[in-house]
PDB file of N, H, CA, C and O in Angstrom:
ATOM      1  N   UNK A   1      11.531   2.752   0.253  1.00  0.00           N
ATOM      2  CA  UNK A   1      10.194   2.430  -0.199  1.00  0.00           C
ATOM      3  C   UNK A   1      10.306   1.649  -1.508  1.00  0.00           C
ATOM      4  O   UNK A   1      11.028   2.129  -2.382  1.00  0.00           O
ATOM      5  N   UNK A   2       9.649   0.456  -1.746  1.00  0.00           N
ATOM      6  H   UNK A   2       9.063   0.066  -1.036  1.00  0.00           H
ATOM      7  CA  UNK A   2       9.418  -0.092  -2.901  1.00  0.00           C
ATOM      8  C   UNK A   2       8.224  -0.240  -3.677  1.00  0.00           C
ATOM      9  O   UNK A   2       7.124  -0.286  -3.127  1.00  0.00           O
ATOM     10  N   UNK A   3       8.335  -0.301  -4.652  1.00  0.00           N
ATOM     11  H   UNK A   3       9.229  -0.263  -5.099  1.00  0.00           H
ATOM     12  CA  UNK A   3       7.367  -0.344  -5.469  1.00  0.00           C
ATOM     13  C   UNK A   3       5.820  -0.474  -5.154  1.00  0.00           C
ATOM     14  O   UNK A   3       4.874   0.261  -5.436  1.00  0.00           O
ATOM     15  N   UNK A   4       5.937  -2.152  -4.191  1.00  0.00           N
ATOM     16  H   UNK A   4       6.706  -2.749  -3.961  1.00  0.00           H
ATOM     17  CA  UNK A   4       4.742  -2.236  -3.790  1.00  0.00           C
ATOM     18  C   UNK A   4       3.876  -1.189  -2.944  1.00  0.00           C
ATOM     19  O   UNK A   4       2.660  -1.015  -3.010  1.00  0.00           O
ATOM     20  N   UNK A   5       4.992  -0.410  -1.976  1.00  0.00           N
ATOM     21  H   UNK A   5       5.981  -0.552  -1.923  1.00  0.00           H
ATOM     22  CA  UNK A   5       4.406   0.614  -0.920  1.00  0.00           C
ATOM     23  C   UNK A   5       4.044   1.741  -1.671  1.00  0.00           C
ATOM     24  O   UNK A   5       3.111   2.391  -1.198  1.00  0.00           O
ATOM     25  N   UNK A   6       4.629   2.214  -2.909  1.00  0.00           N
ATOM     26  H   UNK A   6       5.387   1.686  -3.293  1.00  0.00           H
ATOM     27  CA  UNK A   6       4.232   3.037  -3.551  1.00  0.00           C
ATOM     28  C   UNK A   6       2.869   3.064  -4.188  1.00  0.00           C
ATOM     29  O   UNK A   6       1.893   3.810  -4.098  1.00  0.00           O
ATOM     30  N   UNK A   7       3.168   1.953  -4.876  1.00  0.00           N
ATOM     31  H   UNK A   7       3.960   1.347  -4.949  1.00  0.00           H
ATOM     32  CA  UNK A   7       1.507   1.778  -5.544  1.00  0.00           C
ATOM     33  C   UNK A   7       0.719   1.513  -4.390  1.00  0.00           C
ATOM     34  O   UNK A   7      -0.314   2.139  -4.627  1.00  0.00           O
ATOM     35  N   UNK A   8       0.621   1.116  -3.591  1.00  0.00           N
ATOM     36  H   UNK A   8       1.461   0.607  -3.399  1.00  0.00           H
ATOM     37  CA  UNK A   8      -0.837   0.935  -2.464  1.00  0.00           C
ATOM     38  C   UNK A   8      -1.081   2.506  -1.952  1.00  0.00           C
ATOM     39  O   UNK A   8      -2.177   3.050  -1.820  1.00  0.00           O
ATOM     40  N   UNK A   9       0.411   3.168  -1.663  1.00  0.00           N
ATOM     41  H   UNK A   9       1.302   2.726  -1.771  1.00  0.00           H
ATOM     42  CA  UNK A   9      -0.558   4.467  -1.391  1.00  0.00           C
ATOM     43  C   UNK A   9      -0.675   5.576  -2.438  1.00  0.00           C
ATOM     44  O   UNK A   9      -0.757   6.780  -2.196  1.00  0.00           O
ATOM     45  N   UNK A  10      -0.670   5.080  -3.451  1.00  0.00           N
ATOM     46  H   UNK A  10      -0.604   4.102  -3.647  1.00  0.00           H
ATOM     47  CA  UNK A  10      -1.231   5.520  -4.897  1.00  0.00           C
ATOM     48  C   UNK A  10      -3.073   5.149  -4.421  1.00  0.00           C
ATOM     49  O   UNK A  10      -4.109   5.706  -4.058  1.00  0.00           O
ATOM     50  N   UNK A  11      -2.556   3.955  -4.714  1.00  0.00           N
ATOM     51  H   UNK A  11      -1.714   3.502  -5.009  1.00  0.00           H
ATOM     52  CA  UNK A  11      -4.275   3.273  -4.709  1.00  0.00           C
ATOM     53  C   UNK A  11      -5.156   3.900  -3.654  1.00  0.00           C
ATOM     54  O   UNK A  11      -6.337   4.246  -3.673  1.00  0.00           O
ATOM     55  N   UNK A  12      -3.906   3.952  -2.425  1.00  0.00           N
ATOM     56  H   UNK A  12      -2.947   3.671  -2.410  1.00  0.00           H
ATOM     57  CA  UNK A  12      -4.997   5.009  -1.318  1.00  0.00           C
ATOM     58  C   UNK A  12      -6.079   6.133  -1.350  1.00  0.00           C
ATOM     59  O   UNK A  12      -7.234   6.418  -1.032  1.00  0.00           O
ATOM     60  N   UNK A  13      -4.224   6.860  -2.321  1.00  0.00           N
ATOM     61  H   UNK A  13      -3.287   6.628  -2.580  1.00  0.00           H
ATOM     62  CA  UNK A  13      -5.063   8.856  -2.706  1.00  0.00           C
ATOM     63  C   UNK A  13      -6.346   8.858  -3.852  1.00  0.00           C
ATOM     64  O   UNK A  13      -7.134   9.790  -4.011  1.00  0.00           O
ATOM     65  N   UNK A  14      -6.335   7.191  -4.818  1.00  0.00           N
ATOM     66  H   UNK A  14      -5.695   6.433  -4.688  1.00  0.00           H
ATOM     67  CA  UNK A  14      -6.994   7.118  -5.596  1.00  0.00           C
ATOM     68  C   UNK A  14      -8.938   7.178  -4.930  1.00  0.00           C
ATOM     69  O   UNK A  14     -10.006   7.745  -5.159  1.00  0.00           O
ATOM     70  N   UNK A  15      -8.191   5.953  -3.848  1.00  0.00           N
ATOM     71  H   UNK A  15      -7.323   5.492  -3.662  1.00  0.00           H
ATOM     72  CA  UNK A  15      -9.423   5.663  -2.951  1.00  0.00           C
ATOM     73  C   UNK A  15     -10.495   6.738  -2.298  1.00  0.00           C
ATOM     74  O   UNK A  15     -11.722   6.752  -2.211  1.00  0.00           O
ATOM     75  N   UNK A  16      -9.737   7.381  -1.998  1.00  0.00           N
ATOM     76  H   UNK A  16      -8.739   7.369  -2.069  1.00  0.00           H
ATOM     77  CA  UNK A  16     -10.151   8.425  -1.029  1.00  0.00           C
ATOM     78  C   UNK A  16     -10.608   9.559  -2.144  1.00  0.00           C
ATOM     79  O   UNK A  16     -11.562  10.144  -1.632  1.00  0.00           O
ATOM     80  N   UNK A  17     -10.393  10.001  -3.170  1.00  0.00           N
ATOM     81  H   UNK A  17      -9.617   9.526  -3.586  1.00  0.00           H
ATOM     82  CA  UNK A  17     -10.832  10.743  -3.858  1.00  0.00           C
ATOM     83  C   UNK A  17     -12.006  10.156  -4.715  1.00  0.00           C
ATOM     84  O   UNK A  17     -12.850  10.904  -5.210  1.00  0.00           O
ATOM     85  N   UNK A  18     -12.032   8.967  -4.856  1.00  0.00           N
ATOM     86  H   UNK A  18     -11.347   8.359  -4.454  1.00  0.00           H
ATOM     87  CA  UNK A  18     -13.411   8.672  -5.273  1.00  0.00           C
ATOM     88  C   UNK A  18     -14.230   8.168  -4.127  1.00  0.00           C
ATOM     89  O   UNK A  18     -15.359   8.008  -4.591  1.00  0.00           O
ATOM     90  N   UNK A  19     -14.226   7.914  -3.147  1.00  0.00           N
ATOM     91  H   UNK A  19     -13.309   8.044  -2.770  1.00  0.00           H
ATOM     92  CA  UNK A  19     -15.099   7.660  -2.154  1.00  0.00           C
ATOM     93  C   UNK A  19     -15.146   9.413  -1.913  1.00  0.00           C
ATOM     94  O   UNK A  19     -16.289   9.596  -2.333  1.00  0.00           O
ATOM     95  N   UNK A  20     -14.917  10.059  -1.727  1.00  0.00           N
ATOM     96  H   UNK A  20     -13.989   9.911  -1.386  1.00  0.00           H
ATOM     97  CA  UNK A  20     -15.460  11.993  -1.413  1.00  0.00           C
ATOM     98  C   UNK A  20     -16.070  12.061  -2.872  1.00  0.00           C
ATOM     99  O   UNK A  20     -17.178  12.588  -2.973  1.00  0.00           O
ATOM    100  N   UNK A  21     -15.560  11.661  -3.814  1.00  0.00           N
ATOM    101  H   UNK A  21     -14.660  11.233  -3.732  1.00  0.00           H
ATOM    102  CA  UNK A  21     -16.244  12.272  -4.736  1.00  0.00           C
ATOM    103  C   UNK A  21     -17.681  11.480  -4.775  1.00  0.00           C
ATOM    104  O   UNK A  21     -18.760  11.957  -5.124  1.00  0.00           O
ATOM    105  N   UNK A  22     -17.459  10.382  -4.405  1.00  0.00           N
ATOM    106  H   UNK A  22     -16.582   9.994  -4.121  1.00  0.00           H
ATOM    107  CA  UNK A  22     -19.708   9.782  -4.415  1.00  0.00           C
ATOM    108  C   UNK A  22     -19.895  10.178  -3.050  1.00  0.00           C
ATOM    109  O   UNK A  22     -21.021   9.897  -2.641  1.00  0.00           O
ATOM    110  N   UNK A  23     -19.297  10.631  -2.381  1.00  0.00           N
ATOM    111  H   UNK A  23     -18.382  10.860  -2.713  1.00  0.00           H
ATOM    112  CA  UNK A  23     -20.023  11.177  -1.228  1.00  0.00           C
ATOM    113  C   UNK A  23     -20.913  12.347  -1.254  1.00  0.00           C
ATOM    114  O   UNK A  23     -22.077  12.495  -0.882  1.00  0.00           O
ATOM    115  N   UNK A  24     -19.727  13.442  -1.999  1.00  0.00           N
ATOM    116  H   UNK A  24     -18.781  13.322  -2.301  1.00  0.00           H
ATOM    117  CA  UNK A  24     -20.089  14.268  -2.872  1.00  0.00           C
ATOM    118  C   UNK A  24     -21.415  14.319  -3.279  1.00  0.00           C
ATOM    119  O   UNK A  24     -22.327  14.832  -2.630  1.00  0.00           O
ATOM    120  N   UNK A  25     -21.546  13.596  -4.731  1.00  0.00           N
ATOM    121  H   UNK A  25     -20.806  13.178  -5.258  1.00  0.00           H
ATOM    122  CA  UNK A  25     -22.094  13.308  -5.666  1.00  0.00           C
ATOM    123  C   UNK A  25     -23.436  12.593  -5.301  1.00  0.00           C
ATOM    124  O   UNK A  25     -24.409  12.680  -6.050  1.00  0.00           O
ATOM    125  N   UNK A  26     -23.466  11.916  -4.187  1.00  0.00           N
ATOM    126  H   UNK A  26     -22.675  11.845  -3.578  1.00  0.00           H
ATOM    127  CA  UNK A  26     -24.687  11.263  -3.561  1.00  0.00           C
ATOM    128  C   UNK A  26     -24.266  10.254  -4.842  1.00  0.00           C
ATOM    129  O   UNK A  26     -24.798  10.349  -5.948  1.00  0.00           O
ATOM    130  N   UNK A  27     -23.329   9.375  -4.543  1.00  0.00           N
ATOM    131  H   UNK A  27     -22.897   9.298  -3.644  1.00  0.00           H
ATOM    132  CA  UNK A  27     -23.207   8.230  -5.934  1.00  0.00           C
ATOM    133  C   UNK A  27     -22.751   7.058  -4.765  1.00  0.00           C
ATOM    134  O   UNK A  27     -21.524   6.970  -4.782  1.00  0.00           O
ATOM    135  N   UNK A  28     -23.252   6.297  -3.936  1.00  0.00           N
ATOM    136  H   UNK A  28     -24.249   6.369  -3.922  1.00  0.00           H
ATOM    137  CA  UNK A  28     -22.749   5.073  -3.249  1.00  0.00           C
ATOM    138  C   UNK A  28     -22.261   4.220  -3.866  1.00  0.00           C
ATOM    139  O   UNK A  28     -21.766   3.301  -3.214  1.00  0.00           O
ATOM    140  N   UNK A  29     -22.190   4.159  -5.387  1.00  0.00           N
ATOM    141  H   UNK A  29     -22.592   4.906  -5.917  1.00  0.00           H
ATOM    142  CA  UNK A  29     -21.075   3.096  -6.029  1.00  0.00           C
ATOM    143  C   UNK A  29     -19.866   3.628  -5.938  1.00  0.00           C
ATOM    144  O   UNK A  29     -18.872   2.926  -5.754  1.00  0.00           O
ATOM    145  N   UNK A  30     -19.823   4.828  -6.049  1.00  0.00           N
ATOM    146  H   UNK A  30     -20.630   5.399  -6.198  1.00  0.00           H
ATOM    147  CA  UNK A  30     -18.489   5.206  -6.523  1.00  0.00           C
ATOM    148  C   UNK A  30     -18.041   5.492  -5.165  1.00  0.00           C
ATOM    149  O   UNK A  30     -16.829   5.333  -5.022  1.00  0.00           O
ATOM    150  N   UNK A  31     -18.751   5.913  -4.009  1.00  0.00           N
ATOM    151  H   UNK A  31     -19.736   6.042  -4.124  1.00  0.00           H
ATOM    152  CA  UNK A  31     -18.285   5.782  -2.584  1.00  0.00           C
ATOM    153  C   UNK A  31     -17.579   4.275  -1.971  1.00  0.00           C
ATOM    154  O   UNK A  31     -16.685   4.074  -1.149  1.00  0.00           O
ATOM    155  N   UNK A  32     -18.340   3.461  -2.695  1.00  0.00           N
ATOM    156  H   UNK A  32     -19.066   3.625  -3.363  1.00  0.00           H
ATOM    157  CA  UNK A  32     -17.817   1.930  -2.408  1.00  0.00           C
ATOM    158  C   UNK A  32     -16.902   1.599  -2.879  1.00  0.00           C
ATOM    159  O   UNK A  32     -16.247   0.721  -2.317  1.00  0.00           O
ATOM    160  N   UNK A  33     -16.409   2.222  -4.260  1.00  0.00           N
ATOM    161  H   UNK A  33     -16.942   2.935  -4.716  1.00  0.00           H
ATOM    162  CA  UNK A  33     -15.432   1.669  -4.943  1.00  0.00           C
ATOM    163  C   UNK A  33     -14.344   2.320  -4.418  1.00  0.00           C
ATOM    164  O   UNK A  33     -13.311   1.663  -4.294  1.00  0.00           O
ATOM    165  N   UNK A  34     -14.356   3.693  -4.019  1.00  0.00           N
ATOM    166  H   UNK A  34     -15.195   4.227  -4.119  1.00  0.00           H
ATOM    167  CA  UNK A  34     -13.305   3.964  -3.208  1.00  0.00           C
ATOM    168  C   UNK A  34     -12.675   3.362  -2.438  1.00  0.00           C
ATOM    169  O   UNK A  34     -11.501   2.990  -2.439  1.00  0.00           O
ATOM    170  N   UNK A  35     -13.715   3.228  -1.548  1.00  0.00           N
ATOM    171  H   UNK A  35     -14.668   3.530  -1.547  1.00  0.00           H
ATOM    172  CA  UNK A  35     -13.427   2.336   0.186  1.00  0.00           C
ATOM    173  C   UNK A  35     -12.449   1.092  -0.154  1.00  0.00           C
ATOM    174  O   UNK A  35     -11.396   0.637   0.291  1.00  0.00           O
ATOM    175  N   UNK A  36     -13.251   0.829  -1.053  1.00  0.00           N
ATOM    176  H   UNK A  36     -14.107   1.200  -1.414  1.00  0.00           H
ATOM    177  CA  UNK A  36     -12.748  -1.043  -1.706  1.00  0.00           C
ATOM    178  C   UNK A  36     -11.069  -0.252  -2.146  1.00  0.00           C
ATOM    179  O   UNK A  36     -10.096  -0.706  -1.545  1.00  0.00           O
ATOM    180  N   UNK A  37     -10.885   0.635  -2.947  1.00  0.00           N
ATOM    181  H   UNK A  37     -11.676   1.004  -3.436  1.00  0.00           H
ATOM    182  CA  UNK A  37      -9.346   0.725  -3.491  1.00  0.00           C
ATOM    183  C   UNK A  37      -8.310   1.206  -1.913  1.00  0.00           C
ATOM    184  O   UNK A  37      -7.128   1.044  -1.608  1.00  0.00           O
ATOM    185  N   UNK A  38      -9.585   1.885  -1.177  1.00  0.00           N
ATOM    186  H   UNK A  38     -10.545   2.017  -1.424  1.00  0.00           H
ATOM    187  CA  UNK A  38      -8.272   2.450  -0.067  1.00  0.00           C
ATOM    188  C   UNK A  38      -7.684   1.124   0.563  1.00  0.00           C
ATOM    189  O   UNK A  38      -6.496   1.009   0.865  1.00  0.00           O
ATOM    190  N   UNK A  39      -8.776  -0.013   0.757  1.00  0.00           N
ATOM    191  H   UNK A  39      -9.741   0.080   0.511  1.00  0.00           H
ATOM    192  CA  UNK A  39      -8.369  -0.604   1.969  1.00  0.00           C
ATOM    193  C   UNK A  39      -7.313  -1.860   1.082  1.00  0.00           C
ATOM    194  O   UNK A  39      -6.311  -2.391   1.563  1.00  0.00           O
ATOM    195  N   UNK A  40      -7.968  -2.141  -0.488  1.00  0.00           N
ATOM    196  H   UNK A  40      -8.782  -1.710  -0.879  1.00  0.00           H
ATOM    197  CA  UNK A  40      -6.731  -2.958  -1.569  1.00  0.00           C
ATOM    198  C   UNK A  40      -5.385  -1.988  -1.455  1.00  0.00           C
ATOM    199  O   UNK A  40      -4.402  -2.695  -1.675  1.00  0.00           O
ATOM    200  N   UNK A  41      -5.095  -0.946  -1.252  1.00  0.00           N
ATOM    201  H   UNK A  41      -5.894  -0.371  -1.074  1.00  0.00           H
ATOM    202  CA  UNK A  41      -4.011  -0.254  -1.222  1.00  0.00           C
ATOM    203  C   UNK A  41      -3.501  -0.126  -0.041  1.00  0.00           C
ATOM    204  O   UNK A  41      -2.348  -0.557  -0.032  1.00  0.00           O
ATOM    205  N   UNK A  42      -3.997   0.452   1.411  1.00  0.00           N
ATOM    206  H   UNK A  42      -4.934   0.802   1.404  1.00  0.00           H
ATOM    207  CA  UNK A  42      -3.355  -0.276   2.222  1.00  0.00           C
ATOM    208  C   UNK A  42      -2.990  -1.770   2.167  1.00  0.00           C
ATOM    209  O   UNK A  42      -1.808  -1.831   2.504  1.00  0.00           O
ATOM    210  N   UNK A  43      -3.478  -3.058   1.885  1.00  0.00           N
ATOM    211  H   UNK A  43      -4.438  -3.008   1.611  1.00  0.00           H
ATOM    212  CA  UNK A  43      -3.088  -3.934   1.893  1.00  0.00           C
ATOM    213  C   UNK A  43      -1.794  -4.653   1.042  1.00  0.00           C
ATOM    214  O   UNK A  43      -1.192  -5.720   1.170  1.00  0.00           O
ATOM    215  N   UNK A  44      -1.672  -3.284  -0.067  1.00  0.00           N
ATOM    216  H   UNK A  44      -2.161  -2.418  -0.170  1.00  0.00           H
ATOM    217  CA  UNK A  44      -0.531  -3.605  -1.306  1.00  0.00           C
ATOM    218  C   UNK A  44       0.727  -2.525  -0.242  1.00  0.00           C
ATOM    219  O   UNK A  44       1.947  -2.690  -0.242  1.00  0.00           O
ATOM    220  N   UNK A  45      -0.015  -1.513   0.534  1.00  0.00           N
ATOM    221  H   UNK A  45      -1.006  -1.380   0.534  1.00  0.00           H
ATOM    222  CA  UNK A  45       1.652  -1.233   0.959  1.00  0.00           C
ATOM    223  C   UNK A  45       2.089  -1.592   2.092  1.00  0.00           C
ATOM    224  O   UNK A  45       3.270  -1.354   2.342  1.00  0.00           O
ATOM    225  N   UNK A  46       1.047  -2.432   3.337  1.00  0.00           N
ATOM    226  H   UNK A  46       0.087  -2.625   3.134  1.00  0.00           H
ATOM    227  CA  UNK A  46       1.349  -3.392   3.925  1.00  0.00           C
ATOM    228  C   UNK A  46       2.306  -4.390   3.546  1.00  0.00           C
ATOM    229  O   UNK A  46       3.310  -4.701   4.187  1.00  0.00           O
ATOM    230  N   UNK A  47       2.039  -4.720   2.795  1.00  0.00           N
ATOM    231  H   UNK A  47       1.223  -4.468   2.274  1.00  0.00           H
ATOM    232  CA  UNK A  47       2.698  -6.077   1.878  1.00  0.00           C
ATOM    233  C   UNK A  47       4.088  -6.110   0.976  1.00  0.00           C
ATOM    234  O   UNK A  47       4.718  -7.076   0.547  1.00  0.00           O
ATOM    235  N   UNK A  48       4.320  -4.731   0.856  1.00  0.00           N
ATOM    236  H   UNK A  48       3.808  -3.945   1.205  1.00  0.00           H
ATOM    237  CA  UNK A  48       5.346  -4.377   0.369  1.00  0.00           C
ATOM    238  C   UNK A  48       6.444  -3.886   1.275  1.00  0.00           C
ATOM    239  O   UNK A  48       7.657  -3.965   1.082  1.00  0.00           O
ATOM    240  N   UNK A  49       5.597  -3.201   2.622  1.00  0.00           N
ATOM    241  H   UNK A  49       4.612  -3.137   2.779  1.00  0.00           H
ATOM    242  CA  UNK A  49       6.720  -2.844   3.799  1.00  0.00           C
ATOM    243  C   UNK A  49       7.319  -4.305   4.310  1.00  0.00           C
ATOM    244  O   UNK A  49       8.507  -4.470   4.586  1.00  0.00           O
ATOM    245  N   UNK A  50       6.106  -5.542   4.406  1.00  0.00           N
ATOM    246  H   UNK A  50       5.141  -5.408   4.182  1.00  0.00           H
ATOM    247  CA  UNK A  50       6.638  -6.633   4.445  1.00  0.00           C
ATOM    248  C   UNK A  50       7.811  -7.481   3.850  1.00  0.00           C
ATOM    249  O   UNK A  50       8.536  -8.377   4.283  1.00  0.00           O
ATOM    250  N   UNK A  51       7.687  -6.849   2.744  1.00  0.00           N
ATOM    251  H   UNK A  51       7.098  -6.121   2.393  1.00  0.00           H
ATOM    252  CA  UNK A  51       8.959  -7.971   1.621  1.00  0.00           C
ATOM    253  C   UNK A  51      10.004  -6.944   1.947  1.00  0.00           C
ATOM    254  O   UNK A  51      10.874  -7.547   2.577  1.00  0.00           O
ATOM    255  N   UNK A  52      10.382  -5.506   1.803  1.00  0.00           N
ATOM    256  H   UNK A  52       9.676  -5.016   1.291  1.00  0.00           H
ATOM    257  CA  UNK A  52      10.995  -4.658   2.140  1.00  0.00           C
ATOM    258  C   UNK A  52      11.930  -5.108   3.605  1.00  0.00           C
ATOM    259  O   UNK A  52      13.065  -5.565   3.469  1.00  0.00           O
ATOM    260  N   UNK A  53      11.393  -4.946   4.799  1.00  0.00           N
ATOM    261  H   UNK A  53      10.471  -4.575   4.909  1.00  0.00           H
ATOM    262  CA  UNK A  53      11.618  -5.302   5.575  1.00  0.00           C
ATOM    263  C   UNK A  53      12.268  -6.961   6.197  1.00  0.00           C
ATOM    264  O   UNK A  53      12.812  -7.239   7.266  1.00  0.00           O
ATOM    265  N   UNK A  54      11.929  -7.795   5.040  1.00  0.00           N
ATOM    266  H   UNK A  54      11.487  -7.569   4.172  1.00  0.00           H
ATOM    267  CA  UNK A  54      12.291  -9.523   4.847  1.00  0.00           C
ATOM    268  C   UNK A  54      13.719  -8.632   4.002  1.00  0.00           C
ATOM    269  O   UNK A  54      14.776  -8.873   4.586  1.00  0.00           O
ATOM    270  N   UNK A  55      13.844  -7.899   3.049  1.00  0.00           N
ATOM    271  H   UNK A  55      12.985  -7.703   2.575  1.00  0.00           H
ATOM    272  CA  UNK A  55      14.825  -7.998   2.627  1.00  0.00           C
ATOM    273  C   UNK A  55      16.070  -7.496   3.223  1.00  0.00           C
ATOM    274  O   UNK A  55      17.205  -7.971   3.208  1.00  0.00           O
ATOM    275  N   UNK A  56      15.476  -6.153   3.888  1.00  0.00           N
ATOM    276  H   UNK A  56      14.553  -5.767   3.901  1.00  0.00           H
ATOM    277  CA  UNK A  56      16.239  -5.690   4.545  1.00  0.00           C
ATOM    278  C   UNK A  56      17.170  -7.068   6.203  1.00  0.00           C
ATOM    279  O   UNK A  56      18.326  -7.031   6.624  1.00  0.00           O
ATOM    280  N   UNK A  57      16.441  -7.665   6.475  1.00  0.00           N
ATOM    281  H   UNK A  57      15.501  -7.695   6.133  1.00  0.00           H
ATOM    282  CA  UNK A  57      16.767  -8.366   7.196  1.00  0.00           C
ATOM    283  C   UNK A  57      17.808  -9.635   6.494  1.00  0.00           C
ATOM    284  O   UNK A  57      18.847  -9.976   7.061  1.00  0.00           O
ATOM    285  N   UNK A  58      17.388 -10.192   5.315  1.00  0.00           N
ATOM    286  H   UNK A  58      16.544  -9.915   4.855  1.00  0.00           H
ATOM    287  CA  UNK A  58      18.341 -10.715   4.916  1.00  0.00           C
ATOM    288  C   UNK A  58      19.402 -10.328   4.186  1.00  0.00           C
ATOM    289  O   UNK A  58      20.117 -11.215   3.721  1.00  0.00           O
ATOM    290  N   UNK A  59      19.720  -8.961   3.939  1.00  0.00           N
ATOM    291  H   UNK A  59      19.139  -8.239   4.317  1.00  0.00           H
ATOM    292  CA  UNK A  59      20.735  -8.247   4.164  1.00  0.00           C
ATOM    293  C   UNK A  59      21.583  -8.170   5.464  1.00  0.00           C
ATOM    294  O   UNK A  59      22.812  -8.206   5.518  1.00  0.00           O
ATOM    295  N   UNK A  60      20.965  -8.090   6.203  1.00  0.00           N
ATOM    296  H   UNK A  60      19.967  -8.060   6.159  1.00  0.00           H
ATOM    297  CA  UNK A  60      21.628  -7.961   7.619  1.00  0.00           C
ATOM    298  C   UNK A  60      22.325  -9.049   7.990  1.00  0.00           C
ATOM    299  O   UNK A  60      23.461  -9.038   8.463  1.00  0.00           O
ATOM    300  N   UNK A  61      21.481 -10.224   7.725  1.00  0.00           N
ATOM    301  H   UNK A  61      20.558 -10.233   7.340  1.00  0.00           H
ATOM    302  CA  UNK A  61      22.081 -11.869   7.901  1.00  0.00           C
ATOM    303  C   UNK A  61      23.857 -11.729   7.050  1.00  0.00           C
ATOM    304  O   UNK A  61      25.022 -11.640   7.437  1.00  0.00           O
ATOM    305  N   UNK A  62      23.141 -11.780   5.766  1.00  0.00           N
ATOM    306  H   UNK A  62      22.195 -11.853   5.452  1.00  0.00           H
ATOM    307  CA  UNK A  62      24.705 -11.335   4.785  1.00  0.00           C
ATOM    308  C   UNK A  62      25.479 -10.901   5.590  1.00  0.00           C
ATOM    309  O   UNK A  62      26.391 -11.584   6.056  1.00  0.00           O
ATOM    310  N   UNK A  63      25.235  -9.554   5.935  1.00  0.00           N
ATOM    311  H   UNK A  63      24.494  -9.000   5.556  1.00  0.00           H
ATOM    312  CA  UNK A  63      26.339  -8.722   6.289  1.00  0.00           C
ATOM    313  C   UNK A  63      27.313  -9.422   7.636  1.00  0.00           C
ATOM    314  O   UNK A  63      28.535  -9.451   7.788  1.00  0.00           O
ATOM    315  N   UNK A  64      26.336  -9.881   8.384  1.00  0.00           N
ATOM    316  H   UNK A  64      25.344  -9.858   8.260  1.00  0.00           H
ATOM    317  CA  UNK A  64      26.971 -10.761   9.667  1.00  0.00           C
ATOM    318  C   UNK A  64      27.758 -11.978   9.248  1.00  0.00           C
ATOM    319  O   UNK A  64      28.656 -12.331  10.012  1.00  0.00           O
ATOM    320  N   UNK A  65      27.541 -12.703   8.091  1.00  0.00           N
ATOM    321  H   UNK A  65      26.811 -12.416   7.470  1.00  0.00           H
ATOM    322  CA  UNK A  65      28.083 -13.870   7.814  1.00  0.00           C
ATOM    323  C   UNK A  65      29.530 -13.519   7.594  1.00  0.00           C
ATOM    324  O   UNK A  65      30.585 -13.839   8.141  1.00  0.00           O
ATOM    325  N   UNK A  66      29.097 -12.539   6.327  1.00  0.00           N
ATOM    326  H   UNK A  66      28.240 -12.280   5.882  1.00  0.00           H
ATOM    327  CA  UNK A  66      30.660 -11.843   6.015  1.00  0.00           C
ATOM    328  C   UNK A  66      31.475 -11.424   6.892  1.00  0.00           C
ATOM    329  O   UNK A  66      32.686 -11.634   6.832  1.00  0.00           O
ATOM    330  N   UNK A  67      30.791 -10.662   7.979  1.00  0.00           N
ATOM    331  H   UNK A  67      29.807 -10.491   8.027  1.00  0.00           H
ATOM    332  CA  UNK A  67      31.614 -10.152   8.720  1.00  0.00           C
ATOM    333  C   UNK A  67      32.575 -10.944   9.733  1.00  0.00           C
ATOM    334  O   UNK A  67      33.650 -10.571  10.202  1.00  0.00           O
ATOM    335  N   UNK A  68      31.555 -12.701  10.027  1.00  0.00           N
ATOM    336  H   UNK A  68      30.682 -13.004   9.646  1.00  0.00           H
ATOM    337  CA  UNK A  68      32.293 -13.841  10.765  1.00  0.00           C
ATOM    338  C   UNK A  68      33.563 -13.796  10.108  1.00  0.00           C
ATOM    339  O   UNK A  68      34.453 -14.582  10.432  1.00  0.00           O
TER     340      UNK A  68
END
């Protein structure tokens, strides 16, 4: 896991606890602002399994070259 996947599902647990908490609260801003951080945080650890996974692959390339 890298960084990026970490922080998005940071941003997730962030999300989700303030969207319950204006749910809660009968507060639809703070329900929105949740929603808005869960789905920016899935998209930051999307994006990070992405580069993760690019790296991991060009590791793999390496390793095959060397191994020619």
């Amino acid at each position: 896991m890298n960084r990026d996947e970490l922080e998005g599902k940071v941003d997730k647990a962030k999300g989700w606890v303030k969207d319950k908490a204006g749910e809660v609260s009968d507060n639809p801003e703070l329900e929105a602002e949740g929603e808005k951080d869960r789905v920016e945080g899935g998209i930051k650890e999307k994006l990070g399994e992405a580069r993760r996974k690019a790296g991991d692959a060009v590791e793999d390339i390496g390793d095959t070259i060397k191994g020619s």
